[in-house]
C-alpha angles and dihedrals in degrees: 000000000000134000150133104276135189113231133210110204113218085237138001093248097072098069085099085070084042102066089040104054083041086056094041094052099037104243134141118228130198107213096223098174115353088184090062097028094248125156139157117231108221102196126061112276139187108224094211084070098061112114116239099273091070102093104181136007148184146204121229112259135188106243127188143249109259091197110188118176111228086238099147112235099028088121090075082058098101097160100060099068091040085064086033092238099157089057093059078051094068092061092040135040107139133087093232138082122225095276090049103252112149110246108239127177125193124224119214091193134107087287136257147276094252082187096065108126090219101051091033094104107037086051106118123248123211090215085191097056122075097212114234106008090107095244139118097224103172088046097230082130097261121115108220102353101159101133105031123285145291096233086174101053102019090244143117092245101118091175120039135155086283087066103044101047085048106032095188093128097047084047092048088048092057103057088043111045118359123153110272128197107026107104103261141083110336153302144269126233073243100035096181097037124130113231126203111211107210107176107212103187130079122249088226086070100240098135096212130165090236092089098052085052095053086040089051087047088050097050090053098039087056090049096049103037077065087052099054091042100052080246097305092125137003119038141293096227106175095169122024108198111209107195085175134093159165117244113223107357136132131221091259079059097060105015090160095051087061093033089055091052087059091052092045085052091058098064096046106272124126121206127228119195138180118224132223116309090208106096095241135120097260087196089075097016094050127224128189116253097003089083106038104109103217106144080219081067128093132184127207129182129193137264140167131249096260089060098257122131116258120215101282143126105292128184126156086223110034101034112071106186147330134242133198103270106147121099094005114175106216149143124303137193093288096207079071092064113002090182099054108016097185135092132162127247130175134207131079103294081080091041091057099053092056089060091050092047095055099043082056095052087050082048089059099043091035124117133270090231085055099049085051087058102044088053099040091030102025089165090056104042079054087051094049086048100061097033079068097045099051101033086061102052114131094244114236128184091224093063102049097099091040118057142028093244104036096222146078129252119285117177103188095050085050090055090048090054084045097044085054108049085046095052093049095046100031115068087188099043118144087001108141093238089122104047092112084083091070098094125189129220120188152213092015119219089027131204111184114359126004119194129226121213149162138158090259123036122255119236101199124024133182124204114210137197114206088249094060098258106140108223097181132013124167131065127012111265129197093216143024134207102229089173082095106049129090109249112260138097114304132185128218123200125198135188130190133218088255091059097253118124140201132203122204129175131207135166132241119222129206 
């Protein structure tokens, strides 16, 4: 077999024979390293032809990106390269589908810390809704939701003192969607989502299941209030991560809970759920939402970094998969401990958000043949999804008798079997037809005028301030004068004359 090849000489002195069997031979040769003997042979070359003083050799391979974000204490995250996250990261890095649609997920927890220099930026922004002038402004019947929405307490208080004295939702947030890639603290499994906080429990302290159920109703209205709009206002919530639960309880105890997955399902979101954290069969000891047998849902249990069962709900036919959540190094409230805002934490709810993350990350690289079938199919693309996701587990013994699909996640082996059905059933996958969505924003931060490009020019284009003023709204424009506008975070949202659509943020600096 031919091929380019790399050499190794026996010893540095024989590149005199080198260069004459090379000019004897006609081939061209690339001195690598004299001092080792090292070349690299340009034509294509049987090996089996090399005379004796070549001591190694090797063909040219392709070889991989290895992409790492500089966030600071990734490596603590143990758990990211177990599910080889950070390979599926070397196909996706961007917040949008193919069709540009910003990837959103919903979290049905006890809110965020919206303030959290590391989730910051991936907090999801209502750009129709002007926070705290007690009016619903988008008319999808919330006052000031801006931010998500306070399911508990029917409010628009996303972070409250529950959150704060327990901290589970800012830690959920962490492992699903942190900021990756910006040179502090760490990174989600989807480091640029855009992450939605609905607080479902009540600032009275009555944990009731009231909340979840308001929360559930929230997450579809805003979906399909986009879909009603053509994306103009709501949400396009493709996953909705629940880190919540009832011990103990069957589907006739919470009929509503496994009734509201199949709506959300309707509309194109697909549910992920942990299951108990208590070591019992849920099939005869009973978990909500674990058993609620919605094919939009789906259950993860928990496991360790060095692949054992931790002590969590188990069931060969409710439970789907596990996930790494012990010992998960992750985001806290930062007001607690402003210099080192982190903490770690174990049990599913940080198993569950690995597995939503993921399924995000295959959203955005996804084909166009497979977004026209979640929004036309939407039973089937789910089905697709999770067909992915399960069929690609790393297979462990220990979890045989624990899980439907015997493994353990494993991202990057979801986005092959991904990759593949999209290659077989898309002519035009992974063309670059829909690069122009790749819109640039520079210099960021900005001081005086940022610019505004992408390969293919924008026809409409919104400014937007953090707290949901629109400074500019018409035609697309390459520049912007910033000298004007008050220093903080602003959004800018651009459409183009096919319908797709792209969201960028920069800073404005004093």
């Amino acid at each position: 077999m031919s091929a380019q090849v790399t050499i190794q000489l026996r010893s540095a002195q024989d590149a005199e024979q080198l260069y004459a069997w090379a000019s004897e031979q006609e081939i061209e040769l690339e001195s690598i390293c004299e001092e080792w003997g090292m070349y690299h042979v340009k034509q294509e070359v049987s090996p089996s032809e090399f005379p004796s003083f070549i001591a190694l050799w090797q063909r040219e391979r392709a070889v991989q990106r290895r992409y790492m974000p500089n966030d600071a204490e990734i490596s603590l995250q143990k758990y990211l390269p177990l599910i080889q996250a950070p390979t599926l990261w070397d196909y996706q890095r961007t917040n949008e589908t193919r069709r540009g649609t910003e990837l959103v997920v919903a979290l049905v927890d006890d809110g965020l810390d919206t303030s959290h220099p590391d989730l910051i930026d991936n907090i999801w922004l209502n750009a129709n809704e002007i926070p705290w002038n007690g009016l619903d402004d988008d008319g999808n019947g919330y006052v000031d939701d801006a931010y998500g929405w306070n399911s508990g307490d029917k409010t628009p208080v996303v972070f409250n003192s529950e959150s704060v004295y327990y901290e589970h939702g800012t830690m959920v947030a962490g492992v699903l969607g942190a900021r990756g890639d910006n040179g502090i603290g760490i990174s989600g499994v989807a480091p640029k989502v855009k992450m939605m906080p609905i607080l479902c429990y009540p600032s009275n302290g009555v944990d009731t299941d009231l909340g979840v159920i308001r929360g559930m109703v929230y997450a579809y209205r805003q979906k399909q209030l986009w879909l009603q709009t053509e994306g103009s206002k709501g949400a396009p919530i493709s996953v909705l991560n629940m880190s919540v639960g009832m011990d103990n309880a069957f589907p006739e105890d919470a009929p509503l809970w496994c009734a509201l997955f199949d709506s959300l399902g309707t509309v194109g979101i697909v549910s992920v759920a942990a299951t108990t954290n208590q070591n019992i069969d849920i099939g005869s000891s009973g978990d909500i939402p674990s058993l609620c047998s919605s094919p939009y849902l789906i259950v993860v249990s928990n496991s360790d970094v060095n692949d054992k069962p931790v002590g969590s709900g188990y069931s060969t036919e409710y439970v789907d998969l596990a996930a790494p959540g012990e010992g998960v190094h992750t985001t806290r409230v930062y007001s607690k401990n402003p210099s080192n805002p982190y903490k770690s934490g174990g049990g599913t709810s940080f198993a569950a958000p690995q597995v939503s993350g993921t399924m995000l990350l295959l959203h955005a690289e996804s084909c166009l043949t497979y977004l026209d079938l979640r929004e036309q199919d939407p039973d089937s693309a789910l089905k697709l999804m999770t067909t992915w996701l399960l069929s690609s587990v790393d297979t462990l013994s220990d979890l045989a008798s624990r899980t439907k699909s015997s493994g353990r996640l494993q991202a990057y082996g979801a986005y092959q079997l991904m990759n593949q059905w999209c290659s077989q059933h898309d002519p035009v996958y992974r063309s670059e037809e829909w690069n122009h969505t790749k819109l640039r924003v520079w210099p960021n931060p900005a001081s005086s005028t940022v610019h505004f490009d992408s390969d293919v020019p924008a026809s409409q284009m919104k400014v937007i301030s953090s707290m949901g003023q629109v400074v500019y709204e018409g035609q697309a424009v390459s520049e912007w004068n910033a000298e004007n506008l008050p220093a903080g975070v602003y959004h800018v949202a651009v459409e183009w004359s096919d319908g797709s659509r792209a969201t960028r943020t920069f800073l404005v600096q004093p």
